[in-house]
PQR file with spaces between the fields and no chain letter, atoms N, CA, C, O and H, PARSE charges and radii, in Angstrom:
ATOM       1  N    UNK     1      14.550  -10.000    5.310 -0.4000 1.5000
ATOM       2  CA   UNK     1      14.173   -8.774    4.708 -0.0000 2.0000
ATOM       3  C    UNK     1      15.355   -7.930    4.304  0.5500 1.7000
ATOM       4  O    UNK     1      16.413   -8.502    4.043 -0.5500 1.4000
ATOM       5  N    UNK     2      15.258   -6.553    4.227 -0.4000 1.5000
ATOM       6  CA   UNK     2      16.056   -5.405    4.427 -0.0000 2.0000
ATOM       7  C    UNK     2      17.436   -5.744    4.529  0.5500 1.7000
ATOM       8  O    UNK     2      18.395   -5.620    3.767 -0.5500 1.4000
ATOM       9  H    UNK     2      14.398   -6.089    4.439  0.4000 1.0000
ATOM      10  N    UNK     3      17.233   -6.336    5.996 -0.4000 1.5000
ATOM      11  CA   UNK     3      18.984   -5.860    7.051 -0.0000 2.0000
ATOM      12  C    UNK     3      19.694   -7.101    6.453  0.5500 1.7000
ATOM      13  O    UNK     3      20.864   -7.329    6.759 -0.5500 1.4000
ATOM      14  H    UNK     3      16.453   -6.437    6.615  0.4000 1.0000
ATOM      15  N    UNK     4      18.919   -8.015    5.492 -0.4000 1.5000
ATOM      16  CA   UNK     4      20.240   -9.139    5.349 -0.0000 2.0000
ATOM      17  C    UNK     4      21.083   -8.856    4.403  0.5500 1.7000
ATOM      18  O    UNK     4      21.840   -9.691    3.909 -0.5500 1.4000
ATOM      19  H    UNK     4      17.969   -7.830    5.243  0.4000 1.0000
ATOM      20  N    UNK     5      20.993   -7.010    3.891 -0.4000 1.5000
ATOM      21  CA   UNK     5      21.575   -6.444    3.073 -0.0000 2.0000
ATOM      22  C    UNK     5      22.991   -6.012    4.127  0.5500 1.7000
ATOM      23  O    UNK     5      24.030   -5.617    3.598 -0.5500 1.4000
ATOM      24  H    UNK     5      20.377   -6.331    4.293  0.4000 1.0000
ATOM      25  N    UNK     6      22.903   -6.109    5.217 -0.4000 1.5000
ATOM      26  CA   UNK     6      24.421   -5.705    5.977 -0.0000 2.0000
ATOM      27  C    UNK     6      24.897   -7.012    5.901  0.5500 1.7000
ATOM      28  O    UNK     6      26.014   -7.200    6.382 -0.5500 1.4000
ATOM      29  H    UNK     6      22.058   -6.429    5.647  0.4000 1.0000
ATOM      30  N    UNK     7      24.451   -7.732    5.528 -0.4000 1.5000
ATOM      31  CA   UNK     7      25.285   -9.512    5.313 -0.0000 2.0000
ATOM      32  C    UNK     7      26.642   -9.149    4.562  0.5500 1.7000
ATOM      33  O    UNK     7      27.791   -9.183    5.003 -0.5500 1.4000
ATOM      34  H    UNK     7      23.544   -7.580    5.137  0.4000 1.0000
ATOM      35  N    UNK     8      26.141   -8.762    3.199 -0.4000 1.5000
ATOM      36  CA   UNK     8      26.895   -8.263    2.197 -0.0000 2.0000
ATOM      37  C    UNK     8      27.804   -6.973    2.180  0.5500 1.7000
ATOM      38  O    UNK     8      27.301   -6.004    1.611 -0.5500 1.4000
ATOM      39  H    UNK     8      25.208   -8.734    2.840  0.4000 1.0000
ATOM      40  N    UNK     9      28.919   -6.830    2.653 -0.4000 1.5000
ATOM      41  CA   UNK     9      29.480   -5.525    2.761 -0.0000 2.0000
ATOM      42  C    UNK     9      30.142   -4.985    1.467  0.5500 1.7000
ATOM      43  O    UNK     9      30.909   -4.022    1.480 -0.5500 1.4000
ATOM      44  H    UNK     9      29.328   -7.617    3.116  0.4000 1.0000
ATOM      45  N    UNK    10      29.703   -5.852    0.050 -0.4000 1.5000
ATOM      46  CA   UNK    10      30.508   -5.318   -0.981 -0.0000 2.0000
ATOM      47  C    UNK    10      29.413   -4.430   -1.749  0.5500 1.7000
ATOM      48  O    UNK    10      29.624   -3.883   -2.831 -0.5500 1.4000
ATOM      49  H    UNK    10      29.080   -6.634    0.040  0.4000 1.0000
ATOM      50  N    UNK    11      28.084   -4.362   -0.951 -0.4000 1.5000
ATOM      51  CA   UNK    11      26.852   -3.639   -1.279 -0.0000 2.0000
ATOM      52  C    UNK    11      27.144   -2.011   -1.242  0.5500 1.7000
ATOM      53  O    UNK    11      27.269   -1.379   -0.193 -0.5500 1.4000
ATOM      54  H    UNK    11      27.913   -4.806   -0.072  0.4000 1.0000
ATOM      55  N    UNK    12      27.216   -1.530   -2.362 -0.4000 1.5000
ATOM      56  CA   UNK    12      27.746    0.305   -2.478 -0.0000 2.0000
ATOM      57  C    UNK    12      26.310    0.731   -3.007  0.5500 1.7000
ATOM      58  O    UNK    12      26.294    1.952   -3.160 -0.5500 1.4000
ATOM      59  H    UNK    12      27.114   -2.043   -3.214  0.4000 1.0000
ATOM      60  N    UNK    13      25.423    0.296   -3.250 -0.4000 1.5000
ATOM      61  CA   UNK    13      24.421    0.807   -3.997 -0.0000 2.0000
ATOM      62  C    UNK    13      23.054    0.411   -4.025  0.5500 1.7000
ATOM      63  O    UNK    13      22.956   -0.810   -4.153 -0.5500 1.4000
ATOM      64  H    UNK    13      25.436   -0.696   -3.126  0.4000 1.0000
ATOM      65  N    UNK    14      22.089    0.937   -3.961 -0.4000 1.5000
ATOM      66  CA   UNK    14      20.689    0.048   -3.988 -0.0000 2.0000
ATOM      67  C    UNK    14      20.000    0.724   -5.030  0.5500 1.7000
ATOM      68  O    UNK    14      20.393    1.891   -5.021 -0.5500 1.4000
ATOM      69  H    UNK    14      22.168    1.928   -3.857  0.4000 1.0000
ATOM      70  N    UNK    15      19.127    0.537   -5.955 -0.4000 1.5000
ATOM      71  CA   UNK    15      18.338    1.539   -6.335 -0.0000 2.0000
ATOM      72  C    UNK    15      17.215    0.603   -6.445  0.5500 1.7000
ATOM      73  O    UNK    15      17.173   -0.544   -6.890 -0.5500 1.4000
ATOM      74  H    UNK    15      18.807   -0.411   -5.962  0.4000 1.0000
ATOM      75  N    UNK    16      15.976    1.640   -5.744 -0.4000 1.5000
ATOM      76  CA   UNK    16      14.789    1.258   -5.505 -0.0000 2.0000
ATOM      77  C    UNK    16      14.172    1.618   -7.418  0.5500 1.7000
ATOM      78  O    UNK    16      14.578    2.412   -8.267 -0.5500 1.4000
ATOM      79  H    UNK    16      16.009    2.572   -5.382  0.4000 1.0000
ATOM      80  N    UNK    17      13.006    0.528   -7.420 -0.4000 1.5000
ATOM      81  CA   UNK    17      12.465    0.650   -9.327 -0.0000 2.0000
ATOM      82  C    UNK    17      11.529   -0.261   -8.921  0.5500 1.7000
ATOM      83  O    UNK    17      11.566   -1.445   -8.588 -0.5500 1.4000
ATOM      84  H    UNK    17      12.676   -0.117   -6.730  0.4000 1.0000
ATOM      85  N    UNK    18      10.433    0.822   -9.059 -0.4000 1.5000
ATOM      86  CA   UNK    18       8.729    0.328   -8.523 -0.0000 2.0000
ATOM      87  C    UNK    18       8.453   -0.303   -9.598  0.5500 1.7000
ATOM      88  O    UNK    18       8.763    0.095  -10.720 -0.5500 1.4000
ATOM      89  H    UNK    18      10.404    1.784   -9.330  0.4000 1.0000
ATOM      90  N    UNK    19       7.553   -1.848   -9.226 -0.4000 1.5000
ATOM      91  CA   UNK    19       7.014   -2.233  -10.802 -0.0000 2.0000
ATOM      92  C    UNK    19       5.917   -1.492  -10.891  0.5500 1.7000
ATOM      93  O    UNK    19       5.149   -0.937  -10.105 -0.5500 1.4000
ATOM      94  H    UNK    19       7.302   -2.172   -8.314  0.4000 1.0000
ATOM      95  N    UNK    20       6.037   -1.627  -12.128 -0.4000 1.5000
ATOM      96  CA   UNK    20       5.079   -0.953  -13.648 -0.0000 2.0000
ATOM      97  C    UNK    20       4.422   -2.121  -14.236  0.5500 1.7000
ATOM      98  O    UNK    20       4.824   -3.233  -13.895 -0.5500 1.4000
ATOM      99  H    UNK    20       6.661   -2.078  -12.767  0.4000 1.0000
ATOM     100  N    UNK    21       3.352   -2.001  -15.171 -0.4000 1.5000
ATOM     101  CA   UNK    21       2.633   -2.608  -16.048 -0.0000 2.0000
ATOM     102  C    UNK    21       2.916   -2.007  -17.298  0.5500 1.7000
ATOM     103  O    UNK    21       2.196   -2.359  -18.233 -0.5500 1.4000
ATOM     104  H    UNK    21       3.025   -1.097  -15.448  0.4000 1.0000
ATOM     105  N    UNK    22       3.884   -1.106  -17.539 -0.4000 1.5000
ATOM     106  CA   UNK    22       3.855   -0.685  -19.175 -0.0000 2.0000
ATOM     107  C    UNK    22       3.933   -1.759  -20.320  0.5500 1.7000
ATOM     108  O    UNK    22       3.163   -1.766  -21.281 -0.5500 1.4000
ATOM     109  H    UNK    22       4.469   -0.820  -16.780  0.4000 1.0000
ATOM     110  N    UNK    23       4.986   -2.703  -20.109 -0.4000 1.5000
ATOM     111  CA   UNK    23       5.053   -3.987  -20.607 -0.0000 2.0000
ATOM     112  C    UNK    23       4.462   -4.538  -20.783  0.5500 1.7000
ATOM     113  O    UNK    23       4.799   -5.502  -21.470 -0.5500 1.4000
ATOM     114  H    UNK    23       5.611   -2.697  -19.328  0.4000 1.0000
ATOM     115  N    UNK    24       3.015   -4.429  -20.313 -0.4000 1.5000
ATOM     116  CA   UNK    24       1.986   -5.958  -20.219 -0.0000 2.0000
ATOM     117  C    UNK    24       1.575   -6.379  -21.549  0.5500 1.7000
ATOM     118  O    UNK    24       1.525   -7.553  -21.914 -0.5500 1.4000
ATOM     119  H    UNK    24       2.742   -3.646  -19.755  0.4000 1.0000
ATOM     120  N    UNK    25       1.174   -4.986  -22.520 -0.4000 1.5000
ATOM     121  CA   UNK    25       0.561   -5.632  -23.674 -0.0000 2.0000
ATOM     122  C    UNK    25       1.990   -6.094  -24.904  0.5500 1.7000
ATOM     123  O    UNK    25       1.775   -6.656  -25.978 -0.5500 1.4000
ATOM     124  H    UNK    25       1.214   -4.032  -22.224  0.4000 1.0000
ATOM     125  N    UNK    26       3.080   -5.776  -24.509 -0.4000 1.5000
ATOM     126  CA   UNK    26       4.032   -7.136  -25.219 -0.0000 2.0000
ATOM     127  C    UNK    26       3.748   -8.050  -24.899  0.5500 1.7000
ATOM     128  O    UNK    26       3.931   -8.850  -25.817 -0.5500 1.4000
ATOM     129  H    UNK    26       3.255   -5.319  -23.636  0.4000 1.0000
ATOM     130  N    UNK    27       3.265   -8.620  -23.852 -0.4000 1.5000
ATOM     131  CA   UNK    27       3.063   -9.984  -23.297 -0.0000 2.0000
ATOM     132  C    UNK    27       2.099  -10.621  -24.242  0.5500 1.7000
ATOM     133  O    UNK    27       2.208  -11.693  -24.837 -0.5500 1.4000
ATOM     134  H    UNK    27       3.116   -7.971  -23.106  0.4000 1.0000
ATOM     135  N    UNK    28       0.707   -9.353  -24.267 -0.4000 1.5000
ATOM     136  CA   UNK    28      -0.186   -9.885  -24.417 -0.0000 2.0000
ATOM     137  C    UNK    28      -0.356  -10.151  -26.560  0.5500 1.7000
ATOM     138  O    UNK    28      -1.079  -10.938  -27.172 -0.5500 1.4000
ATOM     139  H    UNK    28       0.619   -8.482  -23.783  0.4000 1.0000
ATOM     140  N    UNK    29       0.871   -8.883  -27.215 -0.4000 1.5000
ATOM     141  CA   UNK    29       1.245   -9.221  -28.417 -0.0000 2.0000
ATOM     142  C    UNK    29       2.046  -10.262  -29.026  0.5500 1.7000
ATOM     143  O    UNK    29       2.129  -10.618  -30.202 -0.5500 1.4000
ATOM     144  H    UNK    29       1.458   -8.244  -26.719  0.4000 1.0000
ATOM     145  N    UNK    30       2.637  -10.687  -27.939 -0.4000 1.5000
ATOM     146  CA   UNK    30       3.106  -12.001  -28.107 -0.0000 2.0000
ATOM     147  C    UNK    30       2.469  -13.456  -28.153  0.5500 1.7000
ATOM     148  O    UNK    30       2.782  -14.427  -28.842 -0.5500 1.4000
ATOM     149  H    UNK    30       2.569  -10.397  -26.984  0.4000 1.0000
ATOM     150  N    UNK    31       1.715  -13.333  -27.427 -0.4000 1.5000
ATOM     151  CA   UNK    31       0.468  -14.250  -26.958 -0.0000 2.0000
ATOM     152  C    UNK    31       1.119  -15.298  -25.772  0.5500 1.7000
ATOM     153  O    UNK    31       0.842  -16.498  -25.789 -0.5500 1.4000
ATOM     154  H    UNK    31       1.462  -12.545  -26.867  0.4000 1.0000
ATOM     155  N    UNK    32       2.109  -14.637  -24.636 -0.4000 1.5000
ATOM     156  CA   UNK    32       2.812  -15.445  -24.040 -0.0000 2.0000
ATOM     157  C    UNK    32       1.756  -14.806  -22.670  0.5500 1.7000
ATOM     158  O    UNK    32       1.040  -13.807  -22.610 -0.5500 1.4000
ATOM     159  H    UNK    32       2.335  -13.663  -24.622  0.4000 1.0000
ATOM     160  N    UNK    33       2.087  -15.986  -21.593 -0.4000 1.5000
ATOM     161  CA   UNK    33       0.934  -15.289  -20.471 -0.0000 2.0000
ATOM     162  C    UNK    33       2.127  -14.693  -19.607  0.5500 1.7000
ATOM     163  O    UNK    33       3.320  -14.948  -19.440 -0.5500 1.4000
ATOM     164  H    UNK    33       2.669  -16.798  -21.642  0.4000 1.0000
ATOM     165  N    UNK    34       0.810  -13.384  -18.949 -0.4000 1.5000
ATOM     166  CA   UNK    34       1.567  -12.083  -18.228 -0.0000 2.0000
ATOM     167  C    UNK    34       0.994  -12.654  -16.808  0.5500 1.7000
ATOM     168  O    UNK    34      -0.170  -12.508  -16.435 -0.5500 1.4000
ATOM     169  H    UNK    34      -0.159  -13.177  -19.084  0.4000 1.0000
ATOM     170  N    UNK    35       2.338  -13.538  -15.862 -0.4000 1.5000
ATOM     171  CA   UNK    35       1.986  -13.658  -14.700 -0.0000 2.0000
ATOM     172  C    UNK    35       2.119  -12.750  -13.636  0.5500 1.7000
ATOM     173  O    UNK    35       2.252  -12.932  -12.426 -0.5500 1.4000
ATOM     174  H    UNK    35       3.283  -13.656  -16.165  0.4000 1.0000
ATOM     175  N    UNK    36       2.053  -11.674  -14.368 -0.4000 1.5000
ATOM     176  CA   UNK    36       1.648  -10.641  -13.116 -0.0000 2.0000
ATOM     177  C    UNK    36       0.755   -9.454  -13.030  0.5500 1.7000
ATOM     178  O    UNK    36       0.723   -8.420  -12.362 -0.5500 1.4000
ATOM     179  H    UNK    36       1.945  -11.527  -15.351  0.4000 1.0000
ATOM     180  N    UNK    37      -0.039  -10.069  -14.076 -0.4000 1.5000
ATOM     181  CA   UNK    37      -1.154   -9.170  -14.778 -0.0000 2.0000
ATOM     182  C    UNK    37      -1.882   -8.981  -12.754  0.5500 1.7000
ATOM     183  O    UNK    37      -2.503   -7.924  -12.643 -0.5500 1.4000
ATOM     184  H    UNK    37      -0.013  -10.909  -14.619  0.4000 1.0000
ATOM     185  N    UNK    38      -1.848   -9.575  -11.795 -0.4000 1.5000
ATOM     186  CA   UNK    38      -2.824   -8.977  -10.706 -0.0000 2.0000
ATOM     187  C    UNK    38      -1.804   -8.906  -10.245  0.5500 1.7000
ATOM     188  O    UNK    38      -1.693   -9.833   -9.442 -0.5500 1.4000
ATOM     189  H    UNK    38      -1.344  -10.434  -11.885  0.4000 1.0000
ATOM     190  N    UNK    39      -0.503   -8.024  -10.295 -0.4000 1.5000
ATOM     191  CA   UNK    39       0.013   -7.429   -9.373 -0.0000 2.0000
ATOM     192  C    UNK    39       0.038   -6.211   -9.668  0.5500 1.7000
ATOM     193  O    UNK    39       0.440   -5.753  -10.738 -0.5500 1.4000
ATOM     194  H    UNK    39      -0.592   -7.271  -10.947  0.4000 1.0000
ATOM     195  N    UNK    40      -0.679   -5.177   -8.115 -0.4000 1.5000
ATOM     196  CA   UNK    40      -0.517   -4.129   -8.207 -0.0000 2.0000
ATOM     197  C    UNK    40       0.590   -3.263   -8.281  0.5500 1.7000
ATOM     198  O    UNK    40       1.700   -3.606   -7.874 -0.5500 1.4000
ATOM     199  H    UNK    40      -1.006   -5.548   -7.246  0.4000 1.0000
ATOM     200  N    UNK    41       0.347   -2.125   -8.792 -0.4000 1.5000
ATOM     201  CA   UNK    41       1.485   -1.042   -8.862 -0.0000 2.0000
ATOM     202  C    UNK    41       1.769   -0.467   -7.282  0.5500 1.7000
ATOM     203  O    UNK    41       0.803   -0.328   -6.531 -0.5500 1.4000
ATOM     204  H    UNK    41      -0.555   -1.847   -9.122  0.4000 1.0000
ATOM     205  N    UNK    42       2.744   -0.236   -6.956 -0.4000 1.5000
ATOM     206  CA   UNK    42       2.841    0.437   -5.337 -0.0000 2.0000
ATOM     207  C    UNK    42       2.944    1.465   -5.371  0.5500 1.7000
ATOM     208  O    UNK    42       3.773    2.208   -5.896 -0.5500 1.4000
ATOM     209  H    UNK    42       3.529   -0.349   -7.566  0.4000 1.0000
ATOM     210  N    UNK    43       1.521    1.717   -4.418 -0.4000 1.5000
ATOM     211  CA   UNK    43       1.112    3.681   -3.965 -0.0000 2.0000
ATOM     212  C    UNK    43       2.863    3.785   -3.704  0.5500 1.7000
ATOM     213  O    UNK    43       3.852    3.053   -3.692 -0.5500 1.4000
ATOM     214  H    UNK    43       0.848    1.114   -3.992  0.4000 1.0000
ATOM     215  N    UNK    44       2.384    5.578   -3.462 -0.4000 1.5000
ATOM     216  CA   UNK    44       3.342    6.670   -3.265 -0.0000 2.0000
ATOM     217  C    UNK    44       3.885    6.372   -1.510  0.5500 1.7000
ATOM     218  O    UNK    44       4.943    6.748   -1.006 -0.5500 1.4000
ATOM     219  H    UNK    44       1.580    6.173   -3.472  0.4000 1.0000
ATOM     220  N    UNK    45       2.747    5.569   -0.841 -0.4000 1.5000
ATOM     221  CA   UNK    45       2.995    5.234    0.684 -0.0000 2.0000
ATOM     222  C    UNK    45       4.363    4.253    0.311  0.5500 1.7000
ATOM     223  O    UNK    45       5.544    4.539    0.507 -0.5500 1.4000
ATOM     224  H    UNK    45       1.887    5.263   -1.250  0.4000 1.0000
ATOM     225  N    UNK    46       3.836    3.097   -0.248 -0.4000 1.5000
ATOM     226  CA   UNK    46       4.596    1.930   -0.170 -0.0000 2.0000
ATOM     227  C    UNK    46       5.883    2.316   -0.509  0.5500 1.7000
ATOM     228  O    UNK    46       6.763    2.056    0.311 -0.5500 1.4000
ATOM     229  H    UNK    46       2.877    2.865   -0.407  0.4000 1.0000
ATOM     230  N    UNK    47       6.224    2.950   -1.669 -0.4000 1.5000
ATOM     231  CA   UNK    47       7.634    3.309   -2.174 -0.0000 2.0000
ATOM     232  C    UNK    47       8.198    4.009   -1.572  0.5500 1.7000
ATOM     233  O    UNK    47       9.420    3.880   -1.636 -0.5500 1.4000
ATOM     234  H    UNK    47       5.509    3.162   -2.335  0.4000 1.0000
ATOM     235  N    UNK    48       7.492    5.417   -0.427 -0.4000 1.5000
ATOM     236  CA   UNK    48       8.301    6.168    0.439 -0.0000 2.0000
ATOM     237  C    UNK    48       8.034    4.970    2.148  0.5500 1.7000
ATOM     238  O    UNK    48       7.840    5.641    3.162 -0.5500 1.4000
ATOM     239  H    UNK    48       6.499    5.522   -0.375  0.4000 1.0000
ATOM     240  N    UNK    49       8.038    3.807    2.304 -0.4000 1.5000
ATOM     241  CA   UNK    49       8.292    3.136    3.202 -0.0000 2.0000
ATOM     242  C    UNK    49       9.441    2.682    3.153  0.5500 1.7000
ATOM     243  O    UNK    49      10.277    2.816    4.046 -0.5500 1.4000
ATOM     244  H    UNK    49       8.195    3.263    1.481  0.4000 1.0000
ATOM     245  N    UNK    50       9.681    1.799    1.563 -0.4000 1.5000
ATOM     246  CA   UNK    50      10.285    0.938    1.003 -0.0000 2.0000
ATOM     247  C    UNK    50      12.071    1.931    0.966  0.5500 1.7000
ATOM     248  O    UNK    50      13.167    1.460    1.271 -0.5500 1.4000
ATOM     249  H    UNK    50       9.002    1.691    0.838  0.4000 1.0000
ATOM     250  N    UNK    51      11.664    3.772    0.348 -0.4000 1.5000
ATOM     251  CA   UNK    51      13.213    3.852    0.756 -0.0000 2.0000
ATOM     252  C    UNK    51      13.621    4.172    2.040  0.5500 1.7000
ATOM     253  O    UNK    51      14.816    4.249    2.327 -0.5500 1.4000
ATOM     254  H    UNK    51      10.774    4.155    0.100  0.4000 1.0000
ATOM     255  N    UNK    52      12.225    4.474    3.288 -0.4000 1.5000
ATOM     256  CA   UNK    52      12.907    4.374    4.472 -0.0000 2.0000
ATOM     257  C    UNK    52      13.784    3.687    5.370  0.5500 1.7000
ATOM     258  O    UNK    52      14.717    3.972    6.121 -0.5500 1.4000
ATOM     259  H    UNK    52      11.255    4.412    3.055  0.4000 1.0000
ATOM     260  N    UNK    53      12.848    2.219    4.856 -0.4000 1.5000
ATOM     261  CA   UNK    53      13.135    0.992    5.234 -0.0000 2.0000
ATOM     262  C    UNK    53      14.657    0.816    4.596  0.5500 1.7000
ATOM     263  O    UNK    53      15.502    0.608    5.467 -0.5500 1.4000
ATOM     264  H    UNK    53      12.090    1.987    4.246  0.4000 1.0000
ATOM     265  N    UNK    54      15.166    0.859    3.232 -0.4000 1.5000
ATOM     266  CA   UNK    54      16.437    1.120    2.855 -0.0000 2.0000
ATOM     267  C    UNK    54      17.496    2.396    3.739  0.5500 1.7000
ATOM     268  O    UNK    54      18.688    2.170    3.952 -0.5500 1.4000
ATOM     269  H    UNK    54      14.480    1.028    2.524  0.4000 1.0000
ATOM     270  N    UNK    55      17.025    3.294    4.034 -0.4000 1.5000
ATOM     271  CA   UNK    55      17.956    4.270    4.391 -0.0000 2.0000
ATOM     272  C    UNK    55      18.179    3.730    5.956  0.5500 1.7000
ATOM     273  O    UNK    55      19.271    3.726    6.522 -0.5500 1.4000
ATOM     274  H    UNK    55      16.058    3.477    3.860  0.4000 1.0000
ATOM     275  N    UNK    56      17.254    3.396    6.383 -0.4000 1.5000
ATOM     276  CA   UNK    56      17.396    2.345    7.829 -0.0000 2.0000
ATOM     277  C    UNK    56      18.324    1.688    8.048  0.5500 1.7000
ATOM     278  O    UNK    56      19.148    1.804    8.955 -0.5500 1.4000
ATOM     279  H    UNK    56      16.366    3.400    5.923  0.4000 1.0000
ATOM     280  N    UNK    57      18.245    0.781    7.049 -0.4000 1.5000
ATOM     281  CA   UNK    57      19.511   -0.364    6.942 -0.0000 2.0000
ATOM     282  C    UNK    57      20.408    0.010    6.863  0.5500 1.7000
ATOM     283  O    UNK    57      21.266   -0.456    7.613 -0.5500 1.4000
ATOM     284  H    UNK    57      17.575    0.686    6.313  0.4000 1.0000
ATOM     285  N    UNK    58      20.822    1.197    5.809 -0.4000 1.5000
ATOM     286  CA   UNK    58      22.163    1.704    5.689 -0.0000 2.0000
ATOM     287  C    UNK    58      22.601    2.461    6.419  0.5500 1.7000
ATOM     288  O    UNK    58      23.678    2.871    5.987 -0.5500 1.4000
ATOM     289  H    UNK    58      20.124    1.575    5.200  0.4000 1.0000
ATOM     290  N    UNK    59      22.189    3.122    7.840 -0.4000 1.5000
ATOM     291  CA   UNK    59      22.548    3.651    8.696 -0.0000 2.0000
ATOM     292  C    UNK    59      22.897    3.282    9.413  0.5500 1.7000
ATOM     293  O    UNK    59      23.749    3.785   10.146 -0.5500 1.4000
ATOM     294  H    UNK    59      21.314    2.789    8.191  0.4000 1.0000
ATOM     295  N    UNK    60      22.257    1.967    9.541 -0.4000 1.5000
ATOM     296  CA   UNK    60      22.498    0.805   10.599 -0.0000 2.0000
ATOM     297  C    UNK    60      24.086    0.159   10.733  0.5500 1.7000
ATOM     298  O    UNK    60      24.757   -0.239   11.684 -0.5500 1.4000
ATOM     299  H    UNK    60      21.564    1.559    8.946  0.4000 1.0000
ATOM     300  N    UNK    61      24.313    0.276    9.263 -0.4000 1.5000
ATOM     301  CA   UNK    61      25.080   -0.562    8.381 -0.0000 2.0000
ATOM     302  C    UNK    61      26.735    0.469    8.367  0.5500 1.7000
ATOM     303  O    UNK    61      27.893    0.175    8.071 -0.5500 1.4000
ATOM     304  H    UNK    61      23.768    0.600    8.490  0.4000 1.0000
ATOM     305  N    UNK    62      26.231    1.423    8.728 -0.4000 1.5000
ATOM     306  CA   UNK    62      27.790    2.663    8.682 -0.0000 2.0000
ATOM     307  C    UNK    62      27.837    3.742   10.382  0.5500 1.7000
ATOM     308  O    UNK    62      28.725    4.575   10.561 -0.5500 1.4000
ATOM     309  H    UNK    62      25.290    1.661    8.968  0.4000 1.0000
């Protein structure tokens, strides 16, 4: 997960970037298939876990 980000000590930066579906209908103007048409977007929970879980690590980590 997470912490195998202290593996790497040349790591200065993370930036969290929730997927989106804005893209989908290029997919679908293209006529190429959108394999992630059933993946959901992540609630407001998941993304404020996701930078806890980051600020975790990096505390851990300094």
């Amino acid at each position: 997960g997470m912490r195998r980000m202290n593996d790497y000590s040349c790591i200065e930066r993370v930036d969290l970037l929730p997927f989106h579906k804005m893209g989908e209908y290029k997919y679908e103007e293209l006529h190429f298939p959108y394999e992630l048409k059933d993946t959901k977007e992540p609630t407001d929970e998941v993304i404020e876990w996701a930078e806890n879980a980051l600020k975790e690590v990096r505390s851990s980590h300094h």
